[in-house]
C-alpha positions in Angstrom: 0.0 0.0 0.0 1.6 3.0 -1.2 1.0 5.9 2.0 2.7 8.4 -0.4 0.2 11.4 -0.3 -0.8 12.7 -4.1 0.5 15.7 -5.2 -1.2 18.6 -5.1 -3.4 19.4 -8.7 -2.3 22.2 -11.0 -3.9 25.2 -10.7 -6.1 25.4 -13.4 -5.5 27.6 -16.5 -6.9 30.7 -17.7 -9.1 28.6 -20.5 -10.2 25.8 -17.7 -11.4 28.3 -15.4 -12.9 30.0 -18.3 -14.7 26.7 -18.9 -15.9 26.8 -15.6 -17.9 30.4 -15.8 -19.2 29.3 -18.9 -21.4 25.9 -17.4 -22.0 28.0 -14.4 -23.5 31.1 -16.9 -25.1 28.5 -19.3 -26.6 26.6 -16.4 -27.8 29.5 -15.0 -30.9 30.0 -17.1 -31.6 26.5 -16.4 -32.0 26.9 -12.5 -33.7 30.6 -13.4 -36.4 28.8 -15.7 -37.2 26.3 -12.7 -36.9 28.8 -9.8 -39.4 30.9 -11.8 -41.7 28.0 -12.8 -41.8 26.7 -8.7 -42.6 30.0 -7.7 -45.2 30.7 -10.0 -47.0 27.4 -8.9 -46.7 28.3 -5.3 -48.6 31.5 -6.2 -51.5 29.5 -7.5 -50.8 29.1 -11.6 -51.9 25.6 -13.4 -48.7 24.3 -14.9 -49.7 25.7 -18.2 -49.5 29.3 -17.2 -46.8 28.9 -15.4 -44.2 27.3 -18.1 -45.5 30.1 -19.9 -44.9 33.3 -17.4 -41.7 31.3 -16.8 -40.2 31.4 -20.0 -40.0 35.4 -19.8 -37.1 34.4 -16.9 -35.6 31.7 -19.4 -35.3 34.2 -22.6 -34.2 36.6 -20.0 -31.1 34.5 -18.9 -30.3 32.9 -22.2 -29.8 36.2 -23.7 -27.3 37.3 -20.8 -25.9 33.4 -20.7 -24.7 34.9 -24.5 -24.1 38.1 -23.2 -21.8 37.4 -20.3 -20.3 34.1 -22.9 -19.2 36.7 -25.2 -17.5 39.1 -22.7 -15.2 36.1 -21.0 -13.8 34.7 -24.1 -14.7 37.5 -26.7 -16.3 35.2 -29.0 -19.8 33.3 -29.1 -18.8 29.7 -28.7 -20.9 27.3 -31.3 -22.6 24.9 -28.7 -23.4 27.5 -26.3 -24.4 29.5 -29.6 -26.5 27.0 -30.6 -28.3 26.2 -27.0 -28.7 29.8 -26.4 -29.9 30.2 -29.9 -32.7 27.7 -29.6 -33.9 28.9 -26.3 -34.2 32.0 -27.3 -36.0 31.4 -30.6 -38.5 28.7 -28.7 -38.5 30.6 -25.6 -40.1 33.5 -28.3 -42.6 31.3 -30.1 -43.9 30.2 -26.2 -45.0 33.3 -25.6 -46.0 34.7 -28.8 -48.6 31.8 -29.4 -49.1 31.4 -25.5 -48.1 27.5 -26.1 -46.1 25.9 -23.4 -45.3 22.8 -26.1 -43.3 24.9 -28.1 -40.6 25.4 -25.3 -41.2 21.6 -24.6 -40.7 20.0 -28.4 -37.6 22.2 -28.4 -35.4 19.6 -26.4 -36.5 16.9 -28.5 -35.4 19.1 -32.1 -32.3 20.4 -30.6 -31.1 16.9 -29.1 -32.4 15.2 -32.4 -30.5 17.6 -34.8 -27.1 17.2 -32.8 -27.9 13.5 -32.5 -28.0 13.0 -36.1 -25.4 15.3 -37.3 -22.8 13.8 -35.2 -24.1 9.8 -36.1 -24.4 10.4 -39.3 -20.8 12.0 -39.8 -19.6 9.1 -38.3 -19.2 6.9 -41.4 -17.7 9.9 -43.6 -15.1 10.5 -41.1 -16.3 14.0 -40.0 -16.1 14.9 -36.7 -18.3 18.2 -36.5 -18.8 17.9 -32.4 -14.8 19.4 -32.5 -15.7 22.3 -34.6 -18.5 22.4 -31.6 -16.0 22.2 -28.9 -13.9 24.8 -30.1 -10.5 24.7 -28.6 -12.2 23.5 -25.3 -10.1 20.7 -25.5 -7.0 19.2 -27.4 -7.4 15.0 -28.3 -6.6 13.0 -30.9 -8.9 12.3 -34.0 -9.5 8.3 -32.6 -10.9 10.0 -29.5 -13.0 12.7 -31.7 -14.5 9.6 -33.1 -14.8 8.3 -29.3 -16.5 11.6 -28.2 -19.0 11.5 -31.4 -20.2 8.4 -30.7 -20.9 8.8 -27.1 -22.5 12.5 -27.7 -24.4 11.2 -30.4 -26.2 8.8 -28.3 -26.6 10.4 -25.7 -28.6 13.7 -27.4 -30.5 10.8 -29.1 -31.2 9.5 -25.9 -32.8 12.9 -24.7 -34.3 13.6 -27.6 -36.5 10.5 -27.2 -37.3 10.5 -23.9 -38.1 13.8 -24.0 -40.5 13.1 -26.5 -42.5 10.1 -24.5 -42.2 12.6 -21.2 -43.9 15.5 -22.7 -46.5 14.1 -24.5 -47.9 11.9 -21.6 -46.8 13.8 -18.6 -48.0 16.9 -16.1 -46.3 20.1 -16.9 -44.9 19.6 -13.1 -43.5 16.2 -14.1 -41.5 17.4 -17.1 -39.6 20.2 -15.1 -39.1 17.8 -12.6 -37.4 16.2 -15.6 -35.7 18.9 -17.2 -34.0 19.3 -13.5 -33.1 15.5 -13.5 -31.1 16.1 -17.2 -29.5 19.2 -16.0 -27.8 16.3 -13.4 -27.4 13.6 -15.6 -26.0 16.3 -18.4 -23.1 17.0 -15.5 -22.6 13.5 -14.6 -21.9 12.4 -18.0 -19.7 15.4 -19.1 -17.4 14.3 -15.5 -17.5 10.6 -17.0 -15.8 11.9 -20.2 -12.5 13.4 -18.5 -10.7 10.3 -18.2 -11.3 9.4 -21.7 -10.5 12.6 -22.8 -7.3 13.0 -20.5 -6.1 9.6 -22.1 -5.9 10.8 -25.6 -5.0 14.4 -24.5 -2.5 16.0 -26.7 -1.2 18.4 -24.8 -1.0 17.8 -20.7 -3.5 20.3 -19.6 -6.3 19.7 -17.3 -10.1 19.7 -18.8 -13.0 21.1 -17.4 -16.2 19.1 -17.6 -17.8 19.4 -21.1 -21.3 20.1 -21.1 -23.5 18.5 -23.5 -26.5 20.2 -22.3 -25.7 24.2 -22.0 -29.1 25.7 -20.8 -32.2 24.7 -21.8 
């Protein structure tokens, strides 16, 4: 038994800790949209109403989620681009048509798109979840592959059961499970770091990549 203490971590570097703020930002609408949506309840709004008056507080944060994106790393990232993009443009046809489905279908088109875009690349070769990624992180093109795979499936995976949750649950019940993915979203971007640090490139510590920014 080796009684040799570890050594002490890195500190992190400017781009991890940059990382960092980004989930928290991106996240933040997330927890926003179902602060909002329990607190409407508690005042005595059906479900309905409530997704609805709560989606002011999700376009709200998605638009400074981008906002405050922008100002860390002076560009618009793609995947938080494209998250932030969707909630916005969803979050807008909720309230203009008064139609809580709308903000609902719009996990199942977003997972769906990424979910076949990054399967069906697969047999060409293309990896399109790096040009995604950015330079959030530096592997090789076997682990590109790797990361495809696994992304793909999994935004299949939500796309799907978002789909059978939705159409035959309570409003209540499908935050409840919006909450729940924001969890699992975490957990499974944490699985992917020792994959990821195993066909680093370079030796740098990654942050936790999201493959659920906001809702």
């Amino acid at each position: 038994m080796n009684d040799t203490p570890p050594a002490p971590a890195p500190a992190p570097a400017p781009s991890t800790n940059r990382q960092w703020i980004r989930q928290a930002v991106d996240f933040g609408a997330l927890v926003a949209f179902a602060a909002g949506y329990v607190i409407l309840r508690a005042r005595g709004l059906d479900g309905r109403e409530a997704l609805v008056q709560a989606t002011w507080v999700l376009v709200a944060a998605s638009a400074i989620a981008l906002i405050v994106g922008y100002a860390v790393e002076r560009r618009l990232a793609p995947l938080p681009l494209l998250a932030g993009g969707f909630a916005l443009i969803f979050g807008g046809l909720t309230l203009f048509f008064h139609d809580p489905s709308l903000l609902k279908i719009k996990l199942s088109i977003q997972n769906g798109l990424l979910a076949i875009v990054l399967l069906g690349s697969l047999p060409l070769g293309k990896y399109p979840f790096k040009y995604l990624l950015g330079d959030s992180i530096k592997v090789t093109d076997e682990a590109w592959r790797g990361l495809t795979l696994r992304y793909g499936l999994y935004f299949a995976t939500i796309a799907i059961t978002n789909e059978i949750v939705w159409r035959t649950q309570t409003d209540d019940t499908w935050v409840a499970f919006r909450g729940f993915i924001w969890a699992a979203a975490l957990v499974f971007g944490l699985a992917q770091i020792p994959y990821i640090l195993k066909h680093m490139i370079k030796d740098e510590e990654p942050g936790p990549v999201s493959p659920d920014p906001g809702l």
